[in-house]
C-alpha positions in Angstrom: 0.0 0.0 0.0 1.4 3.3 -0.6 1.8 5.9 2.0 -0.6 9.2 1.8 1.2 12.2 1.5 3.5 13.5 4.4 1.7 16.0 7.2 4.7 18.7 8.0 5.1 20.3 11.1 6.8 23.3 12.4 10.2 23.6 10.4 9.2 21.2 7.7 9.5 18.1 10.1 7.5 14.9 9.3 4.9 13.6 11.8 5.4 10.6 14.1 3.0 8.9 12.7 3.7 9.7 9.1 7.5 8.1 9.9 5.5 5.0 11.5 3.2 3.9 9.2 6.3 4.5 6.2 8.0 1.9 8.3 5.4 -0.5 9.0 5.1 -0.4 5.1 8.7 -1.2 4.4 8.4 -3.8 7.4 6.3 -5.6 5.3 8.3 -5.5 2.7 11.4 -6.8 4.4 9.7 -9.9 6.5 8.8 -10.9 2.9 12.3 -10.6 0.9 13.4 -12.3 4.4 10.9 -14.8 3.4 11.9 -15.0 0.0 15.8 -15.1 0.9 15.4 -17.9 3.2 16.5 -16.0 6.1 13.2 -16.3 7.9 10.8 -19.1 7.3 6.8 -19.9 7.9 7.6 -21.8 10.9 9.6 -18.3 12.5 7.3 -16.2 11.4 4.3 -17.3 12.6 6.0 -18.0 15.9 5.5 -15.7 19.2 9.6 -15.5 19.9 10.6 -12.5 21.2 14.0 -12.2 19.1 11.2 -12.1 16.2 10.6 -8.6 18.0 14.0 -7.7 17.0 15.2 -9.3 13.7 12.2 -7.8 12.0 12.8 -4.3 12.4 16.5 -5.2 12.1 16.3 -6.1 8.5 14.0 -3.5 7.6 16.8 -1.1 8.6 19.6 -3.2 6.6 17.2 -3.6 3.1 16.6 0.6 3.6 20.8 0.7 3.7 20.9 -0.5 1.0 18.5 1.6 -0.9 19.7 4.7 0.6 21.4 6.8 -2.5 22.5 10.1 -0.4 25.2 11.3 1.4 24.5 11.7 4.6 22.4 8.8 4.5 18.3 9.6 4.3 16.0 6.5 4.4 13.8 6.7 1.2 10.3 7.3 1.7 7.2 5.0 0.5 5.5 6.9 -2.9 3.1 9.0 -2.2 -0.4 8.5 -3.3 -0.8 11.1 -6.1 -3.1 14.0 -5.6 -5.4 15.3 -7.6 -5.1 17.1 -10.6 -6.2 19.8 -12.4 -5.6 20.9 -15.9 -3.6 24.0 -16.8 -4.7 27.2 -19.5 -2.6 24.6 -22.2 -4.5 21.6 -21.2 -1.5 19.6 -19.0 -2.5 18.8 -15.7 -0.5 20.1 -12.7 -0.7 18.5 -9.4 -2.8 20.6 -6.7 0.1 19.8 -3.9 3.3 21.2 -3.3 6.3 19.1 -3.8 6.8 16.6 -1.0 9.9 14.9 0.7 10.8 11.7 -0.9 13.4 11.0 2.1 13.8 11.2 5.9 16.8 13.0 6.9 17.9 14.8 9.4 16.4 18.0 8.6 12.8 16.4 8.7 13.1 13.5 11.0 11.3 13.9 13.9 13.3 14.9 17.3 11.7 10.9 18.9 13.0 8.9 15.4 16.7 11.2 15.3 19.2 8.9 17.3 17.3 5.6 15.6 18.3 7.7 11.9 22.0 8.2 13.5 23.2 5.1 14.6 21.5 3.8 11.2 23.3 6.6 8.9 26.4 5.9 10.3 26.3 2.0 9.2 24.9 2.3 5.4 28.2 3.3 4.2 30.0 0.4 5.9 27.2 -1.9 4.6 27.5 -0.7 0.7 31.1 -0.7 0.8 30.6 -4.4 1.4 30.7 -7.5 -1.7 26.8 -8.3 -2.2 27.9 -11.8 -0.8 29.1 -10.0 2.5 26.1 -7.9 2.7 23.9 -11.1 2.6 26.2 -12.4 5.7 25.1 -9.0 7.4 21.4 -10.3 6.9 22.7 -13.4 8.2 23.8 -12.0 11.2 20.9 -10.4 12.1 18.9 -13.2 12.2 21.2 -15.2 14.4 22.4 -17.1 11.3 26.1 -18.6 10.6 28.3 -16.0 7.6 28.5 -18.1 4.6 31.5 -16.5 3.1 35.3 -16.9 4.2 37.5 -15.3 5.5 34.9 -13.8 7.9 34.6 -10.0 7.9 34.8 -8.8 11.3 33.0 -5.4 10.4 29.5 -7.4 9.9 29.8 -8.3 13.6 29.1 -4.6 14.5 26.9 -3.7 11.7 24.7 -6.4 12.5 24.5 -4.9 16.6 24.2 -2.0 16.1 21.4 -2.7 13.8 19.8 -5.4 16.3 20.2 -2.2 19.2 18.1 0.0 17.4 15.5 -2.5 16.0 15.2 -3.6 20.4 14.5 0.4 20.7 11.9 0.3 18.1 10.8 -3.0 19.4 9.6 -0.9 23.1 7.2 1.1 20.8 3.9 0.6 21.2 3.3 2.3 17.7 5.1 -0.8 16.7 3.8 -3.5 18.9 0.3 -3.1 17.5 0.9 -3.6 14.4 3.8 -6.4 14.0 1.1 -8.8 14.0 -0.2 -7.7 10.6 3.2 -7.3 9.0 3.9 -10.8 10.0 1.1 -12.0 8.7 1.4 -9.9 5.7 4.9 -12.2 5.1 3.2 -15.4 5.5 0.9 -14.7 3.2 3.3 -13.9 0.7 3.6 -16.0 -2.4 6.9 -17.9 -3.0 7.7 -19.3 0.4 10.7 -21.4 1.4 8.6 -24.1 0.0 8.3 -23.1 -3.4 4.6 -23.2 -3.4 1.7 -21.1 -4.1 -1.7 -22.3 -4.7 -2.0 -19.4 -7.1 -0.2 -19.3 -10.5 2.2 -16.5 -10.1 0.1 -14.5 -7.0 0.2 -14.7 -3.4 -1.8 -16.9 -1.6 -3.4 -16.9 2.0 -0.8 -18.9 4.6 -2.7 -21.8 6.5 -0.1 -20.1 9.3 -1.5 -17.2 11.4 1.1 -15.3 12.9 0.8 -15.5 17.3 2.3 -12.7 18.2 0.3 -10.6 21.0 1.4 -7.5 21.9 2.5 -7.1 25.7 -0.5 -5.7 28.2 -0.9 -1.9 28.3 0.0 -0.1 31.0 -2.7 2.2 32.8 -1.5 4.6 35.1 -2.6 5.1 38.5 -4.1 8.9 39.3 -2.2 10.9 41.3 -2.7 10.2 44.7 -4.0 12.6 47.3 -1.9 13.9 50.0 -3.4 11.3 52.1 -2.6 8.1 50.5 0.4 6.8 50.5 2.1 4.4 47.8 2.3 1.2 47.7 4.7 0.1 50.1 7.4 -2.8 49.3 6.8 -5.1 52.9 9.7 -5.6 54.7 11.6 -2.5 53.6 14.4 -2.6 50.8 13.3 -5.2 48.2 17.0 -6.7 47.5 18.7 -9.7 46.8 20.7 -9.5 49.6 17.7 -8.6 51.9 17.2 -11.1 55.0 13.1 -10.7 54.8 10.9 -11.6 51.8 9.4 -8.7 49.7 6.1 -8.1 48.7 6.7 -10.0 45.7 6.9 -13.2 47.6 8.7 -16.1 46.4 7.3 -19.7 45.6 7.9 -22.8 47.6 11.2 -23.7 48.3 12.8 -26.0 45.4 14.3 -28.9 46.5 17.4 -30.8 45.5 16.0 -33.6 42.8 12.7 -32.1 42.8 10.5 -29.0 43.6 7.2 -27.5 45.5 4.4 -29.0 45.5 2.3 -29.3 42.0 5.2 -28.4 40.0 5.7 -30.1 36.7 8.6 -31.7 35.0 7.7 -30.4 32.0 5.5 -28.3 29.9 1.8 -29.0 28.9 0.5 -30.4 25.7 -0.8 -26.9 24.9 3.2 -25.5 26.0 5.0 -24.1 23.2 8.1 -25.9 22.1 11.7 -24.8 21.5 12.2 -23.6 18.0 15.8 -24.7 16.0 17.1 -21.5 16.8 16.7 -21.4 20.3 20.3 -20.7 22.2 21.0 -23.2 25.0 24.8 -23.1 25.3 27.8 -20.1 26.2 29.4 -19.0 23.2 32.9 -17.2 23.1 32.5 -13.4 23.2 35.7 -13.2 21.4 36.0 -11.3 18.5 38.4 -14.4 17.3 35.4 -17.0 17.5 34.8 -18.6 14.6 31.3 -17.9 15.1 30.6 -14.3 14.7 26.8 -13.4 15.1 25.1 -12.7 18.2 22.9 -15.9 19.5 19.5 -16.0 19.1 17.0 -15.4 22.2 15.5 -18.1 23.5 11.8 -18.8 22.7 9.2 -17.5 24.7 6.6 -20.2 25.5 3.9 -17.7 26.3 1.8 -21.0 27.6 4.4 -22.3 29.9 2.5 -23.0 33.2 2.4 -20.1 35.3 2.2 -22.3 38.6 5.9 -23.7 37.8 7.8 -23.0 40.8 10.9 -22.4 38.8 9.5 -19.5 36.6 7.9 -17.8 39.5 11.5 -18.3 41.2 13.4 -16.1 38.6 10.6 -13.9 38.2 10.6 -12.7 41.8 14.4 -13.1 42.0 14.5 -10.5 39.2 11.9 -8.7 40.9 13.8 -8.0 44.1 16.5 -6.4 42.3 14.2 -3.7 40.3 14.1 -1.5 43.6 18.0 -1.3 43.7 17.9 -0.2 39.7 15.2 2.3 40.3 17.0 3.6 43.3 20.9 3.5 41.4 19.9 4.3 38.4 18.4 8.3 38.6 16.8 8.4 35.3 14.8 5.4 35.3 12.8 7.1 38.1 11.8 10.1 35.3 11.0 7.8 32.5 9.0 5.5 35.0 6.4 9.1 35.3 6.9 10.1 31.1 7.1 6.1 29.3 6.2 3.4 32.1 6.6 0.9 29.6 9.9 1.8 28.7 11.6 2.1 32.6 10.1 -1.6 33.0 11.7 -2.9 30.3 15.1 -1.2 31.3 14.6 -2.2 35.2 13.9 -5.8 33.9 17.0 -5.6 31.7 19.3 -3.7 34.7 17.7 -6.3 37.0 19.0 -9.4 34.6 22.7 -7.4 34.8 22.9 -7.8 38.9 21.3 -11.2 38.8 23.8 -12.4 36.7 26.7 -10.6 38.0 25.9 -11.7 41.8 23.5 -14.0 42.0 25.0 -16.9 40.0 27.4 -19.5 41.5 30.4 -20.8 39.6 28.2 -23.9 39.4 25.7 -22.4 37.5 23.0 -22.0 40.1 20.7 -18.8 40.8 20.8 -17.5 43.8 17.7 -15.8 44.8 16.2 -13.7 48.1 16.9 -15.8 51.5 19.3 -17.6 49.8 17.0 -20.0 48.0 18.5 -21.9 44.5 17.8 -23.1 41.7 19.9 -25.3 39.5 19.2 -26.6 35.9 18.2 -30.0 36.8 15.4 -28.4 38.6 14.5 -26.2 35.9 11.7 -27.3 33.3 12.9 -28.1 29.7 11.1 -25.1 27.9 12.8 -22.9 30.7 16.4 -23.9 30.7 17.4 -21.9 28.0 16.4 -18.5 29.7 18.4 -20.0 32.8 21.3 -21.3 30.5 21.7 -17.7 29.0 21.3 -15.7 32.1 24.1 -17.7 33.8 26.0 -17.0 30.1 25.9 -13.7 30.5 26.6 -13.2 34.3 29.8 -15.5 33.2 30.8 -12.7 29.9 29.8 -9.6 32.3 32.4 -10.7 34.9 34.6 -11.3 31.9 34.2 -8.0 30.5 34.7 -6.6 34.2 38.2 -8.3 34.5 39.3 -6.8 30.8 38.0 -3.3 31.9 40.5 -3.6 35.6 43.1 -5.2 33.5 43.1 -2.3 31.3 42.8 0.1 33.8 45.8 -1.5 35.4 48.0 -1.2 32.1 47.1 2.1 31.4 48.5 2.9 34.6 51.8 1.3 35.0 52.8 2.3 31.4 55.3 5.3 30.9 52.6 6.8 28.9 50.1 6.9 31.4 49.8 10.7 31.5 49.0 11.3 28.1 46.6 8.4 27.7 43.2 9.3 28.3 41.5 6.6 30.3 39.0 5.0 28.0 35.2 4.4 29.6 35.0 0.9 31.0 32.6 -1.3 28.6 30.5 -2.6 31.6 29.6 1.1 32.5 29.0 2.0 28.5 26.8 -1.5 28.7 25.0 0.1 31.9 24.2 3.5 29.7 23.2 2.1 26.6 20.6 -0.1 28.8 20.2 3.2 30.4 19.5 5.5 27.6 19.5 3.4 24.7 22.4 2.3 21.7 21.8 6.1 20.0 24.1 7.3 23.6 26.8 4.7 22.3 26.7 6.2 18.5 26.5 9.7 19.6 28.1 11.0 16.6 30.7 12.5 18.9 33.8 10.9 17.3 35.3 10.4 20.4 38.2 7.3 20.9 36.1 4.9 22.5 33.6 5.0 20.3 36.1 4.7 17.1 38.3 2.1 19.3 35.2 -0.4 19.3 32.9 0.4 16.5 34.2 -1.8 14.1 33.4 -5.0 15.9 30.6 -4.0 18.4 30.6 -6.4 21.1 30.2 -3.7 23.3 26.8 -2.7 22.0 26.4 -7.1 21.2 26.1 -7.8 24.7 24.1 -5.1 25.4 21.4 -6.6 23.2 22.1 -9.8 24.4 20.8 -8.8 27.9 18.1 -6.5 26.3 16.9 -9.7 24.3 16.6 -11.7 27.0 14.6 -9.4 28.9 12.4 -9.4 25.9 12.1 -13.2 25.9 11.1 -13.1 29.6 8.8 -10.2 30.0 6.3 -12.1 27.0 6.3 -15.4 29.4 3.2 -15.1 30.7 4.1 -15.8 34.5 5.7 -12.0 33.7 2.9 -10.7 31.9 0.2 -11.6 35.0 2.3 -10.2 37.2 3.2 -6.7 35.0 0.5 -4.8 36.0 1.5 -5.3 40.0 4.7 -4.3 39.3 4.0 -1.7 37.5 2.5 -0.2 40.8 4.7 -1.1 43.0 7.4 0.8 40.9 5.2 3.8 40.2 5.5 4.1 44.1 8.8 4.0 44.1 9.0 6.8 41.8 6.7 8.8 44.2 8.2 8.0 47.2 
């Protein structure tokens, strides 16, 4: 469908929602060539996995690279429908409109949409530069999928992150939640699928697949409360892991060794979603070096695992008592929780995945939650291990990264050059700002060493998505989703108190 003409604002700036429903159109577009390509297949698409949330948008960014024909970069924009014409004194007809903008640029992108268009402009060049064989690896990447072309080029790496950081900020907007659904649908019922088959000569056909993603719950804010009521309150005090009294967001029954509480199952329902090929159940090297150079997929969200399964409500509320320390070290989050909701629980969730990983897993492998309860593998439900099996991953790469930051640090200052070396930022605290204030705070377009230094491979921004994925993946289990709407509350007092 093509767009309507372009509403201008103040300055000649496009509208929001012009910018939105020009990228839900190209969305479209690029789930299909996907499709087509044999990046993406029926089976993905018509899945409910959260990294879907991501690769989508992702590509749509990499196929506009690589129709971009300006310099700077501008994303072209859908063809306008045509207006209305009316004929001239010699009998031509001359359109009724003024001359519209064919492409989104910085001078008419609007002030929300900016940092997505910068981190974006600054990878098109590196991504035409590339052979059309590399540039298909790019694609590759993006979708969690192995390069096919040797030697491996190290640049697609960070191309494909940054690309994956910005589709997971896109991915928080509710503008695009609605309507994922329909482009995904609009792929699957796409002629020339992975099979070959259409039921139509040469047209699309209707897909027997109907695409299950649901977009998360939407938060309703409390009103402001009278000078006489007070917010909710977190019982016992501080909710913390390292807090000796349960929160209000109580725990499950203890899980034993061998076994768990009471009415827990083994494994998921006939109704439970299984595990898709893609799903990521093993540590991969972080190391630029590794053969393998994409980012692993997130693991599948089986929004019909049982919600009474001790071990889900065990992470949850493990993950919950640490959202009170993020809101409290983490300023910001306490504004945005008042301007987006949405938005600060999603970056709490993500902090709160950080300090669960970082301190609350033993070198065994176990979770350590509030009052010191655990929970190992064994005990943890097939459909769920893979959430447990990445966040132990990256408490594991987070420590890592930690020890090459102090290392550094260390260097820096026992070499003669010490004074004329400008201490670079440590990666775990740019990790913590781009979680903070999203990847466009990484790409800043200020030039500066740090962001040169590690551009090229990105495994800076890489893990940030890793964690952000994963706090996709868990937040659309639906032992998360029940419980949103209490949280939600509880952190709104926070932000009052």
């Amino acid at each position: 469908m093509v767009a309507t003409l372009p509403p201008l604002g103040p300055g000649g700036v496009l509208s929001e929602q012009f910018v939105q429903d020009s990228f839900h159109s190209y969305l479209k577009s690029s789930l299909t060539q996907a499709k087509l390509e044999r990046l993406i297949d029926e089976d993905l698409l018509s899945s409910a996995e959260a990294d879907l949330m991501i690769t989508g948008p992702a590509l749509c960014l990499f196929f506009a690279a690589l129709r971009s024909t300006t310099n700077p970069p501008s994303v072209p924009l859908p063809r306008p429908k045509t207006a209305t014409s009316t004929p001239s004194a010699g009998g031509k007809s001359r359109p009724t409109e003024p001359q519209q903008p064919t492409e989104l640029s910085y001078e008419n992108c609007p002030p929300a949409f900016v940092s997505f268009l910068r981190v974006w402009a600054k990878n098109v060049p590196l991504i035409q530069e590339l052979a059309p064989e590399y540039q298909h690896d790019v694609a590759r990447a993006i979708c969690g999928l192995e390069p096919l072309c040797q030697p491996i080029d190290i640049t697609i790496t960070g191309i494909a992150a940054d690309l994956r950081g910005v589709a997971i900020e896109i991915s928080q907007r509710r503008s695009f939640q609605d309507r994922y659904a329909s482009a995904l649908q609009a792929a699957l019922d796409s002629g020339g699928g992975p099979s070959g088959s259409s039921s139509s000569g040469g047209g699309g056909s209707l897909s027997s697949k109907k695409a299950s993603f649901v977009p998360p719950p939407v938060y309703q804010p409390s009103p402001p409360p009278s000078p006489h009521t007070a917010p909710i309150p977190l019982s016992g005090g501080r909710t913390s892991l390292d807090s000796s009294t349960p929160s209000s967001l109580a725990l499950p029954a203890v899980l034993r060794p061998g076994g768990a509480g009471p009415g827990h199952r083994r494994h998921a329902s006939a109704g439970s979603a299984t595990l898709s090929p893609h799903t990521y159940t093993t540590s991969r090297p972080s190391s630029v070096s590794s053969t393998s150079s994409v980012a692993p997929p997130s693991p599948t969200s089986p929004s019909l695992f049982p919600f009474d399964s001790p071990a889900i409500e065990f992470i949850r509320e493990t993950l919950y008592a640490s959202l009170a320390d993020q809101i409290e070290s983490v300023p910001s989050l306490t504004k945005q929780l008042k301007r987006d909701p949405s938005r600060a629980y999603f970056a709490s969730v993500s902090f709160a995945i950080l300090d669960v990983a970082m301190r609350g897993i033993t070198p065994d492998g176990e979770i350590v939650g509030v009052l010191g309860k655990r929970l190992t593998l064994v005990e943890c439900p097939q459909p769920l291990r893979p959430f447990m099996n990445e966040l132990v991953a990256i408490g594991k790469e987070a420590r890592d990264i930690e020890n090459q930051d102090t290392e550094l640090v260390v260097k820096l200052l026992s070499s003669a050059e010490s004074s004329q070396e400008v201490m670079p930022v440590p990666r775990l605290e740019r990790v913590r700002r781009m979680l903070e204030f999203g990847i466009g705070v990484e790409r800043d377009g200020s030039g500066d060493r740090d962001e040169r230094r590690y551009s090229i491979t990105g495994r800076t921004v890489a893990f940030t998505n890793r964690i952000s994925s994963l706090a996709l993946g868990l937040t659309r289990l639906k032992a998360f989703r029940d419980r949103q709407d209490y949280v939600f509350k509880v952190l709104e007092g926070l932000g009052q108190s």
